[in-house]
TORKOL-4160 file (C-alpha; in steps of 0.2 Angstrom, whole numbers, padded with zeros to 4 digits, m for minus):
115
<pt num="1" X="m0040" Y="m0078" Z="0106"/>
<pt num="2" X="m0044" Y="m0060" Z="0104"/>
<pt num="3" X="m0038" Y="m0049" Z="0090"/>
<pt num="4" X="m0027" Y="m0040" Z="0102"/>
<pt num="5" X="m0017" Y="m0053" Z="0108"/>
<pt num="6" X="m0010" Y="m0060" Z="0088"/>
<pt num="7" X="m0010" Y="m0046" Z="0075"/>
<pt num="8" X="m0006" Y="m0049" Z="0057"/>
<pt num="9" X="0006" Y="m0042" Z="0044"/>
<pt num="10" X="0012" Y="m0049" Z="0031"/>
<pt num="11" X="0029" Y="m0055" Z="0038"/>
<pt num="12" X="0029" Y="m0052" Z="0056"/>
<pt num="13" X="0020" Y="m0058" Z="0070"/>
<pt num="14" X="0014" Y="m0047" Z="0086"/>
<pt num="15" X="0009" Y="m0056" Z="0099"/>
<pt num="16" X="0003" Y="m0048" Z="0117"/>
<pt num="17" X="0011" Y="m0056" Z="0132"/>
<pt num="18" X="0007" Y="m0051" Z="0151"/>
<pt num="19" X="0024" Y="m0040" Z="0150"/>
<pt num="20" X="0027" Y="m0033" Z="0135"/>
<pt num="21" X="0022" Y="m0032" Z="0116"/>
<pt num="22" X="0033" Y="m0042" Z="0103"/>
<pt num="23" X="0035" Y="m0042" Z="0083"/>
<pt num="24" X="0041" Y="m0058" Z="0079"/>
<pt num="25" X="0048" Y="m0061" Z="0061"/>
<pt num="26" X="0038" Y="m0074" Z="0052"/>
<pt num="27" X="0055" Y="m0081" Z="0046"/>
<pt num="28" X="0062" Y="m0082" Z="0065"/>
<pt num="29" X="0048" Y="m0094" Z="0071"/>
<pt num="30" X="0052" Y="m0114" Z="0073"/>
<pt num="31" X="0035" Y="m0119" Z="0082"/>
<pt num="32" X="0018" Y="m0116" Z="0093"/>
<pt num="33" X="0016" Y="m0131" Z="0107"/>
<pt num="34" X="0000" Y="m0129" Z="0118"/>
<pt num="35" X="0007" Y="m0124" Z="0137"/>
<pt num="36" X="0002" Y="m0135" Z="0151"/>
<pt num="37" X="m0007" Y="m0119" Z="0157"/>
<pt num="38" X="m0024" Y="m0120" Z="0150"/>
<pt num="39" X="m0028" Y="m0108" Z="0135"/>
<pt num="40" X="m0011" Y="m0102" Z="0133"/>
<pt num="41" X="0002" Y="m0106" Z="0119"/>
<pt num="42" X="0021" Y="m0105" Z="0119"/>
<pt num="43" X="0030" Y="m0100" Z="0103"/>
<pt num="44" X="0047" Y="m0106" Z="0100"/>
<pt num="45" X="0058" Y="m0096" Z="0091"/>
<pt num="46" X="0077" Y="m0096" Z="0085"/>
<pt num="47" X="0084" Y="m0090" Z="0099"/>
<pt num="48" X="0069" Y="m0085" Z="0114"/>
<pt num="49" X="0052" Y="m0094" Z="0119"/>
<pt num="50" X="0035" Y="m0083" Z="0122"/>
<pt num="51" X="0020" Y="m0088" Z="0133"/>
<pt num="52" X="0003" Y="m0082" Z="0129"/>
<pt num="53" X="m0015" Y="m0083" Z="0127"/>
<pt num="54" X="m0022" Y="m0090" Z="0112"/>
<pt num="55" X="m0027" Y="m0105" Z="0101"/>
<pt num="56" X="m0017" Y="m0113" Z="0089"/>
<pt num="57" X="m0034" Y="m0118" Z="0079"/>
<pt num="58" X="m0033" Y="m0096" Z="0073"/>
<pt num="59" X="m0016" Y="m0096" Z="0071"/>
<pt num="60" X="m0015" Y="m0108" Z="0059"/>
<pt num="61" X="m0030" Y="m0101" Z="0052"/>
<pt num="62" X="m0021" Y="m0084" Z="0047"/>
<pt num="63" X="m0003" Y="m0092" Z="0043"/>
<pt num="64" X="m0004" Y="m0101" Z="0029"/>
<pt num="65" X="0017" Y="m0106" Z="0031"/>
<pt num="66" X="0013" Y="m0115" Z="0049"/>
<pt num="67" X="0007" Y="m0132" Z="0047"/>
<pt num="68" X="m0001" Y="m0142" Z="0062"/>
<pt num="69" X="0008" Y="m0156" Z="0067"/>
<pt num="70" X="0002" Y="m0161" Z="0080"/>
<pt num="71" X="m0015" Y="m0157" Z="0090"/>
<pt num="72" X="m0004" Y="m0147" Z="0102"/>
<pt num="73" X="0010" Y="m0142" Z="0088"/>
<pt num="74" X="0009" Y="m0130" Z="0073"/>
<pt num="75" X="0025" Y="m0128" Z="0064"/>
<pt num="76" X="0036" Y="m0119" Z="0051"/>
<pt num="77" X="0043" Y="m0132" Z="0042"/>
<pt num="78" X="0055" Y="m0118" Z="0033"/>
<pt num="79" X="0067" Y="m0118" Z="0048"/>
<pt num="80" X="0064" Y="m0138" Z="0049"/>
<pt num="81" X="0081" Y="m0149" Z="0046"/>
<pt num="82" X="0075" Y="m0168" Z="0048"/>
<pt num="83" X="0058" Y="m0177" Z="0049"/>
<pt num="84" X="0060" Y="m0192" Z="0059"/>
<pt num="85" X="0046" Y="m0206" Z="0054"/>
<pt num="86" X="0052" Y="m0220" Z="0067"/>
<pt num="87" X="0051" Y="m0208" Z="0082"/>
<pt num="88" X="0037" Y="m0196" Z="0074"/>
<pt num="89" X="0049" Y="m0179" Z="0078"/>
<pt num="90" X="0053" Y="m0164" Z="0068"/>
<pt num="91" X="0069" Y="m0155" Z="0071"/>
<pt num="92" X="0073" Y="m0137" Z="0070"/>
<pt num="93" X="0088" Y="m0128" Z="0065"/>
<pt num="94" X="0094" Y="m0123" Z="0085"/>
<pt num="95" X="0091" Y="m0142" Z="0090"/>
<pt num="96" X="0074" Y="m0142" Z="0096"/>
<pt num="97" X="0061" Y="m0155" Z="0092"/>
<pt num="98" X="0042" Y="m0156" Z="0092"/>
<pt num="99" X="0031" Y="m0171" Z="0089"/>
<pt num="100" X="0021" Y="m0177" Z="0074"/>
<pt num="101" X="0004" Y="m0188" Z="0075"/>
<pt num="102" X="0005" Y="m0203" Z="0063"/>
<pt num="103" X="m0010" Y="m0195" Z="0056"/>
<pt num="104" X="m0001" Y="m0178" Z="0049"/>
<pt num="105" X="0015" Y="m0188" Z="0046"/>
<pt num="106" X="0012" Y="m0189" Z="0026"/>
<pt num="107" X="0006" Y="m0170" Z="0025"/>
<pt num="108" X="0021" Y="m0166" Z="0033"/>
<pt num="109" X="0031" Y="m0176" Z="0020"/>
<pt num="110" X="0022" Y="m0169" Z="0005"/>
<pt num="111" X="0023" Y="m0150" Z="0009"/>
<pt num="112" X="0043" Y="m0153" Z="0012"/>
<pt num="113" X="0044" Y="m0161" Z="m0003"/>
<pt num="114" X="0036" Y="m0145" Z="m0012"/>
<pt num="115" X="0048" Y="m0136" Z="m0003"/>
């Protein structure tokens, strides 16, 4: 992923797309899921989804708030409501849900807990 496409600041997000520019609040995002488009991501939000180029490996690098999940899911466990252990699932505040590996299950657990 190049520079141009994610930018930081301290609490928003800009990220590039093929049509237009976004800022995205920090606060507003639920989760990152690789797309079935190779290189691309798609970032789910409160209330919208955005499809771009990048990697979640950088993301995550430069947000210290999103937690990877998942090799193909990097979340904000802020706007998280319910971990589910038996079916390996987190669930955001509009309803959505993104898996967790049995590997990053008790990370998850301990940085909800500090929360």
């Amino acid at each position: 992923m190049s520079n141009q496409n994610v930018k930081d600041n301290s609490d928003m997000m800009f990220i590039s797309t093929k049509f237009k520019d976004i800022y995205v609040p920090l606060d507003e995002i639920l989760y990152f899921e690789t797309s079935p488009q190779p290189h691309r991501l798609i970032l789910n939000t409160s209330t919208d989804q955005f499809e771009f180029y990048g990697r979640l490996s950088e993301i995550e690098e430069k947000y210290d708030q999103l937690i990877r999940s998942h090799k193909s899911f990097l979340v904000n466990l802020s706007n998280a409501i319910e971990l589910n252990k038996s079916n390996l699932s987190i669930k955001f505040i509009n309803g959505c849900e993104c898996y967790v590996s049995r590997r990053k299950i008790k990370k998850i657990q301990s940085v909800i807990s500090r929360n």
